[in-house]
Each structure stands twice: as structure tokens, then as C-alpha cells.
C-alpha positions in Angstrom: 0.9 9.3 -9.5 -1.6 8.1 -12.1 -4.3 5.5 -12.5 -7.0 7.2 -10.4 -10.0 8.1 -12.6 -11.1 12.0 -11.1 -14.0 14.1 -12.2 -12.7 17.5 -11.6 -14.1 19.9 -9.0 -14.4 23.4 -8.7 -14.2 25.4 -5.4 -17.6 26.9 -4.2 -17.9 30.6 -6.2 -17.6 32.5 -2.7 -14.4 30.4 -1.9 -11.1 32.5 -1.9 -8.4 31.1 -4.7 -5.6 28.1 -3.5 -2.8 29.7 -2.5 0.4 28.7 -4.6 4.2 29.3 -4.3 6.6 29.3 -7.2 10.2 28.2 -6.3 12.2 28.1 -9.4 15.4 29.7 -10.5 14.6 30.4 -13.6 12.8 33.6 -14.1 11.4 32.8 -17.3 9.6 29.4 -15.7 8.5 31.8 -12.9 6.8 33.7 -15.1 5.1 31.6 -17.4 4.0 29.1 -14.8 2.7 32.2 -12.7 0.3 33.4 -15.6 -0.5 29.8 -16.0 -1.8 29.7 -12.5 -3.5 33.3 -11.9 -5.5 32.4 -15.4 -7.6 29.4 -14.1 -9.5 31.7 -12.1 -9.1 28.7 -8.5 -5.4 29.1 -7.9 -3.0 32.6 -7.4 0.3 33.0 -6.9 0.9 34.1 -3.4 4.7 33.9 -4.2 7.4 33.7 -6.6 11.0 32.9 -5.5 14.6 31.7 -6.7 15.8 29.5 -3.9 15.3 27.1 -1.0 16.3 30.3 1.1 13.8 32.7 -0.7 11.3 30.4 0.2 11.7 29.3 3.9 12.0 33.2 4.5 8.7 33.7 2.5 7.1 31.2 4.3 8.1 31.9 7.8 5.8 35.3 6.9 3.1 33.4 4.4 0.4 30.9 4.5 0.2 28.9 1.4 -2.0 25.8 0.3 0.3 24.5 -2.3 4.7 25.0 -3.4 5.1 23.8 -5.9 9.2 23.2 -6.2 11.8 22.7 -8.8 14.7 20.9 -7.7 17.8 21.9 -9.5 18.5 25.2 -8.0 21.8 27.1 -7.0 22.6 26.6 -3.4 20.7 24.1 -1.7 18.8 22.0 -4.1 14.9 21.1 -4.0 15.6 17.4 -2.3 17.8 18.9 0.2 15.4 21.7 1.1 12.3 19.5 0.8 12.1 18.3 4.4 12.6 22.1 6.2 9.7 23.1 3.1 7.3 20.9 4.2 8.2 21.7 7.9 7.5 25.8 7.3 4.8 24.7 4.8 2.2 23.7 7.8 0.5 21.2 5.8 0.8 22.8 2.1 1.2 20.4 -0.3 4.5 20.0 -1.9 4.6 19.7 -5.9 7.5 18.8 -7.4 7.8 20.1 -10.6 11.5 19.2 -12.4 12.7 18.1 -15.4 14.7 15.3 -12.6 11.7 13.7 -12.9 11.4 12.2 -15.6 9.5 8.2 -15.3 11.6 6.0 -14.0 14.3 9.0 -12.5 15.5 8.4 -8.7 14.8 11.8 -7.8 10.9 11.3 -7.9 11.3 8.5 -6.0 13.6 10.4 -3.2 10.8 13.2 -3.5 7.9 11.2 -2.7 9.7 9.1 -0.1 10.6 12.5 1.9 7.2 13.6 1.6 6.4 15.7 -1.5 2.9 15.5 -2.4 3.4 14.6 -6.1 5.9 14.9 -9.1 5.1 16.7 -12.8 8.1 16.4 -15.3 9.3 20.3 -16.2 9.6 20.0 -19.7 11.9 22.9 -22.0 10.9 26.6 -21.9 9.9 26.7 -25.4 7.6 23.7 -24.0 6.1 25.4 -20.8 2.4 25.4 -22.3 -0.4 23.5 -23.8 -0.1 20.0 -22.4 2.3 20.7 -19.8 -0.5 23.5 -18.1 -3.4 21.2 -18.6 -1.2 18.3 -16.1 -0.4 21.2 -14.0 -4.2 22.3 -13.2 -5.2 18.7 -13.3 -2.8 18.0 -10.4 -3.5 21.1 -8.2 -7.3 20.2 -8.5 -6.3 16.8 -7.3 -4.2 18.0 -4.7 -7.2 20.6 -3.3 -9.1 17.7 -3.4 -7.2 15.8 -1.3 -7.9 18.1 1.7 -11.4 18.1 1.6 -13.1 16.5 4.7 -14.1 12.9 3.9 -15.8 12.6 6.9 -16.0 13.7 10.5 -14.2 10.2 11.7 -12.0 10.3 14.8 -9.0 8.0 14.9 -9.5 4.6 16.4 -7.1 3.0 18.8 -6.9 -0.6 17.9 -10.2 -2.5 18.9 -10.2 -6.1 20.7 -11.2 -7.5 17.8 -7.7 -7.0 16.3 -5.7 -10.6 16.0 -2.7 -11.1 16.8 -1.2 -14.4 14.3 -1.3 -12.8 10.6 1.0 -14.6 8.2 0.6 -12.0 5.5 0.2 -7.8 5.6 -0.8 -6.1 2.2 -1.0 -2.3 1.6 -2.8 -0.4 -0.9 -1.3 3.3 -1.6 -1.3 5.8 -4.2 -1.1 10.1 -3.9 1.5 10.4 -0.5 1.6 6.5 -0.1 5.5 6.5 -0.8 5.7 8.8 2.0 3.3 7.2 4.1 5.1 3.8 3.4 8.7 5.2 4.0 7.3 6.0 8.1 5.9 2.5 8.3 8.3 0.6 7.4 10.9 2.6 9.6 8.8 1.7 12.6 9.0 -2.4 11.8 12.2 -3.8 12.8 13.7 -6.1 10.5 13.1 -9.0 13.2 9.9 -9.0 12.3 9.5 -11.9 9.5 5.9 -11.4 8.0 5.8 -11.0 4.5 4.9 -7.4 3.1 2.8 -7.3 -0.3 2.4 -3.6 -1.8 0.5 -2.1 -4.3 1.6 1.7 -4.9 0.2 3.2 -8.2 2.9 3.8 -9.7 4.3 3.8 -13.6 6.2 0.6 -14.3 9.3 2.4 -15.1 9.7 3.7 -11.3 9.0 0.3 -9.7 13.1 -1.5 -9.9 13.9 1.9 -7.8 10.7 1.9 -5.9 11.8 -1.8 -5.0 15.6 -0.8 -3.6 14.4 2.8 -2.0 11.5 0.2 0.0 14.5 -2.6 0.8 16.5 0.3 2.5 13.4 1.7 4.6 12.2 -1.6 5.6 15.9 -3.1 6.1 14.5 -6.6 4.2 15.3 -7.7 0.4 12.3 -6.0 -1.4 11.3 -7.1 -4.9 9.3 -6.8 -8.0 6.9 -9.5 -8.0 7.2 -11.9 -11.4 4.5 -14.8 -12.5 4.7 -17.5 -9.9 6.9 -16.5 -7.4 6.3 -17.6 -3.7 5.4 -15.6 -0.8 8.1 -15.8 1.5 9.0 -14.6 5.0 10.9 -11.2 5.7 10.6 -10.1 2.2 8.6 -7.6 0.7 6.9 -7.9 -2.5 5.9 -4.6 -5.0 2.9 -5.2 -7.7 4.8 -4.0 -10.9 3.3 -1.1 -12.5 1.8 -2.9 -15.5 -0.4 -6.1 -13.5 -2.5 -6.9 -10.6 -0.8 -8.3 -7.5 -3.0 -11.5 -6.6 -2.3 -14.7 -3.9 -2.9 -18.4 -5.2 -2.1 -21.7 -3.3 0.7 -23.6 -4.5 1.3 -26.8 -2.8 2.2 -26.4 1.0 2.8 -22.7 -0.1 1.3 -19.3 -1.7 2.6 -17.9 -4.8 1.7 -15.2 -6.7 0.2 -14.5 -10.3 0.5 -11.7 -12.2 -2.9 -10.5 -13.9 -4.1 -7.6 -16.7 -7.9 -7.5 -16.4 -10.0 -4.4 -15.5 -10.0 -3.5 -11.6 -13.5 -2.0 -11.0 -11.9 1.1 -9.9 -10.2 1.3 -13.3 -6.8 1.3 -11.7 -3.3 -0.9 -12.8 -2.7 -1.7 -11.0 -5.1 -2.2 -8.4 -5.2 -2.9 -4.7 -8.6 -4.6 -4.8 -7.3 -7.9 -6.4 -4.4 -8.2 -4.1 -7.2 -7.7 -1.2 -9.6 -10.0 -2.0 -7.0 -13.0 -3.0 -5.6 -12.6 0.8 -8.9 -12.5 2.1 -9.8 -16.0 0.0 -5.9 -17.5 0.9 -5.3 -15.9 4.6 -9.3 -15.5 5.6 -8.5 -14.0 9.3 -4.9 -14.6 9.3 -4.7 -11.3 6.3 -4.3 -7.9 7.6 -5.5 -5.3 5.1 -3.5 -1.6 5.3 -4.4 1.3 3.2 -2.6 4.0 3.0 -3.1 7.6 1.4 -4.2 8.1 -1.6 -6.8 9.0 -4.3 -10.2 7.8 -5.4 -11.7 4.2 -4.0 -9.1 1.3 -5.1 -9.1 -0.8 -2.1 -12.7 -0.5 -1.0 -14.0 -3.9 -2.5 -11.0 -5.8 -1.3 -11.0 -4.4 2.1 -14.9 -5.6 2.2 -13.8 -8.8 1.2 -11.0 -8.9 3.6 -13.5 -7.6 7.2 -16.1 -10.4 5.5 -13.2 -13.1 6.0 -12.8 -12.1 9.3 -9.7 -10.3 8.6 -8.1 -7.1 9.6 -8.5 -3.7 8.0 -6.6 -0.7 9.1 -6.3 2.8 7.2 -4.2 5.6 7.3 -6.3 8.6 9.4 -6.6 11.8 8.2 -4.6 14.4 9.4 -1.3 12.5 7.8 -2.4 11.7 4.5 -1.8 13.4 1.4 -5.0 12.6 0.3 -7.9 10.6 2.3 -10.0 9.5 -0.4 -8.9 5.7 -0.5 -8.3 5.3 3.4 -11.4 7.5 3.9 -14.2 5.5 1.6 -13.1 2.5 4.2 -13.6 4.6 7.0 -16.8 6.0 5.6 -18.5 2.2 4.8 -17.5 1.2 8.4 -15.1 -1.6 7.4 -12.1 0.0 9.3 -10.8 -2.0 12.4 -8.8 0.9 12.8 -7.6 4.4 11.9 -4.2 5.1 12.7 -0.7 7.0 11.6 1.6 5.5 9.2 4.0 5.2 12.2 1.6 3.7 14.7 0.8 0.6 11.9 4.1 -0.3 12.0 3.9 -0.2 15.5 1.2 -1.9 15.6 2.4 -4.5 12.6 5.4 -5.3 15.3 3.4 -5.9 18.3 0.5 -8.0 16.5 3.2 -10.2 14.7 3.1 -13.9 14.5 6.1 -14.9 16.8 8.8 -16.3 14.1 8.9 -19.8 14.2 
């Protein structure tokens, strides 16, 4: 993931190190990332093993905060292992840390989708330092960050003032969004003919398999948006890595436009434009979903959204990755309500406008 502008934080002194396990076959990589970890002084290595085996058997015996996971390994391979990880992980974040995932490569796409927290290209051995250890740390602050307590918020059930004709649903994500999306969509059956706008942060070079992995999941023709094109029902529409998703009227239609400007949260793109051009088309016909994810991209537009009399809805807590986007909504009081990817799309089904 990128995009998200972070100031870096430190555990309290008294705090005990994040607990990290190493699962890589190479011993070398084992090693260097190892000394790499114990030297920052916030993170130790609790673990340090070969395979998807080694690991489930350490972690049947071990708590840890944080795997981070390779995923060309004899045996069973990191994707094929990844769902029985996170099961045995209770609640550590996955990092995937390959050289399969490169920008752009299916497998960081397949990772994400199946629930890994993030994704950090493995470069050579000769390579394993300077740059590469600096992404490393970055991304294990990031990911300790992400389960910090936003706020003592219980989840919401859905509140009467929920509507029940939307003609358009757009979702904000980032950090454990893919994941988040991937349950969602699962739970809307493809009868269900509103049209789906996304904004995921995300490089541009992932978003043509970000597209096909979402058409699959949601069982609907999923596309990058281009300049111009109309909104149209039963399709879902990505923001491409490199522009701003926003909604303009276009004769007895919407279309969409394609813009490069700076987002106040200093993201590209950015789910406040898409939010606040629903919230000016749609006004209380525009439900608002944020998922997981890092920083505050989707605040503003959500406010613009709840002013117009639309719906906002965020991800709760306990299920994302990281609750710093869904959880500034929370926190400002513009949530409708707080729910489970799963119980959206529930909840996206039930509250449809009937197909006409």
C-alpha cells in the first residue's frame, strides 16, 4: 500500500518489543532480516522458520504480533499457507515479504485478497539492506500502528435513519481494504444492479488485475475507470492508481472524470473527491463505505456525504487491518453505522433500490 502520509511512532519505553516471525527458506534471508529486526530496539524475533509447517507448529505454541512470510517455499507455498497462517496467527498481522511481488505481480494481489496485511518486494541477497530495511521498519511501525485503539466505539446496528433507494455505493480503502473488499462483495449477489465505485490505494501498475480479481469476487464486469465514461448499473468501477475518481452529470446520466490535483489528505488517489462528487450528484440517494485502512482519506467526503443527507457506513474495528480511516469517521460522529465487511454487503443487498 502507499499514499498515506505517517509520522512514525514509537512504543511507550516500558512497552515490551512487537513480536515478529520469520518464515523464509532461505537461511541467509533469515538471518539478515532477523538482525535487521532485533537492531531497531521495537521489534524481536520471536521465531525463525523454513516452511508453512515450521510455522503453523511454532505458532500452535507462540503468540506473535506480526509474520512476516515469503511465499516461494518448498512444500506448501506462502499463498497456499496464508489462510491456515492467519487462522493460527490470532490476529497477527501478516507481511508478505517476496520477490513475487513485484508492482503490478498477481501474487500481491492474491495476497491481499486472502487477507495478508501488506506486501514488501524481497529484493536479492546481496540487496537485503539499506533501503530494503528502512521499507521494512517503516511498514512494521505502520502495521503496530494499526492496532492501536482509535476509540472506545461499539459497533452500530444499522439506525432508522438508514434509506433504503441508493442509486450509487462508493468505498474508500487502503491497508487490509483488498481483504475487506473481497468479504463484501462475496456477500452481494450479483442480482443486485447498483453500481459499485472504489477507490483502493493502490500503485497504478496493480489496478488491470485489481479490476479482474474484484470482477470474480463480486461476479459483475469490473473496470478501470477512463475520462468520461458513464456510471452504469451492475458494474463496478476502480479509480486508477494515478487520478481521482469523481461523478459529474452528463445529460440524463452520470459520468465520470478523471482528475490530478492535490487530495487534502495528500493521497492519489483519494477517496475524498469520489465522496464529495456523490454527495453533490446522489445527495441522499449516495451511500458512503469505508473500509480499512491508514491515515484520514475519506473523512472530508464522508462529511460532505452525512451533510447531503446521505449514508455513511465504516468498517468496525475488530476486522480491520488498520482503523485509522474507518475510525476518524467513527470518531467525528459521521458514521450511520459500524459494521463487518460481510454485514455491508448484507446490508448493501437488503437496502438496494429494487431493479427496475
Amino acid at each position: 500500500m502507499k499514499n498515506t502520509p505517517l509520522a512514525l511512532s514509537t512504543s511507550p519505553p516500558d512497552a515490551p518489543p512487537t513480536r515478529i516471525l520469520i518464515v523464509d527458506d532461505s537461511v541467509v534471508a533469515r538471518a539478515v532480516i532477523g538482525r535487521m529486526i532485533d537492531s531497531t530496539g521495537h521489534f524481536m524475533v520471536a521465531g525463525a522458520v523454513a516452511d508453512a509447517q515450521a510455522a503453523l507448529a511454532f505458532l500452535r505454541q507462540h503468540r506473535v504480533d506480526i509474520i512476516l512470510l515469503d511465499i516461494e517455499m518448498p512444500g506448501v507455498d506462502g499463498l497456499t499457507a496464508l489462510p491456515d497462517i492467519i487462522a493460527a496467527g490470532q490476529n497477527a498481522h501478516v507481511l508478505i515479504v517476496s520477490s513475487s511481488c513485484a508492482e503490478g505481480a498477481a501474487a500481491s494481489i492474491q495476497a491481499l485478497t486472502l487477507g495478508a496485511a501488506d506486501t514488501l518486494v524481497k529484493p536479492g541477497i546481496g540487496n537485503l539492506v539499506g533501503k530494503f530495511g528502512d521499507i521494512l521498519e517503516e511498514k512494521l511501525h505502520r502495521l503496530v500502528q494499526g492496532r492501536a485503539r482509535v476509540a472506545n466505539l461499539q459497533a452500530l446496528p444499522p439506525p432508522v435513519a438508514l434509506g433504503d433507494d441508493y442509486d450509487i455505493v462508493a468505498i474508500g480503502a487502503s491497508t487490509g481494504g483488498i481483504h475487506a473488499l473481497s468479504l463484501m462483495l462475496r456477500a452481494i449477489p450479483a442480482s443486485c444492479q447498483l453500481p459499485i465505485l472504489i477507490t483502493q490505494h493502490l500503485p497504478p501498475s496493480f489496478m488491470p488485475y485489481f479490476a479482474a480479481q474484484l470482477a470474480v469476487l463480486g461476479s459483475r464486469p469490473c473496470v478501470v475507470a477512463t475520462d468520461h465514461m458513464r456510471i452504469q448499473p451492475g458494474r463496478i468501477i476502480i479509480a486508477p492508481g494515478e487520478a481521482h475518481l469523481r461523478c459529474v452529470s452528463f445529460g440524463d446520466g452520470v459520468a465520470l472524470r478523471l482528475t490530478t490535483e492535490r487530495a487534502v489528505s495528500g493521497c492519489m488517489p483519494s477517496v475524498d473527491p469520489m465522496l464529495e462528487s456523490i454527495a453533490k450528484i446522489y445527495g441522499a440517494r449516495a451511500l458512503a463505505i469505508v473500509l480499512s485502512g491508514m491515515g484520514r482519506d475519506g473523512s472530508e467526503g464522508a462529511r460532505a456525504v452525512s451533510a447531503a443527507g446521505g449514508s455513511v457506513i465504516v468498517q468496525d474495528q475488530a476486522s480491520s487491518v488498520v482503523w485509522g480511516m474507518p475510525g476518524m469517521i467513527a470518531n467525528a460522529g459521521l458514521a450511520d453505522a459500524i459494521m463487518t465487511p460481510q454485514a455491508i454487503g448484507r446490508l448493501i443487498t437488503e437496502q438496494r433500490r429494487p431493479a427496475r
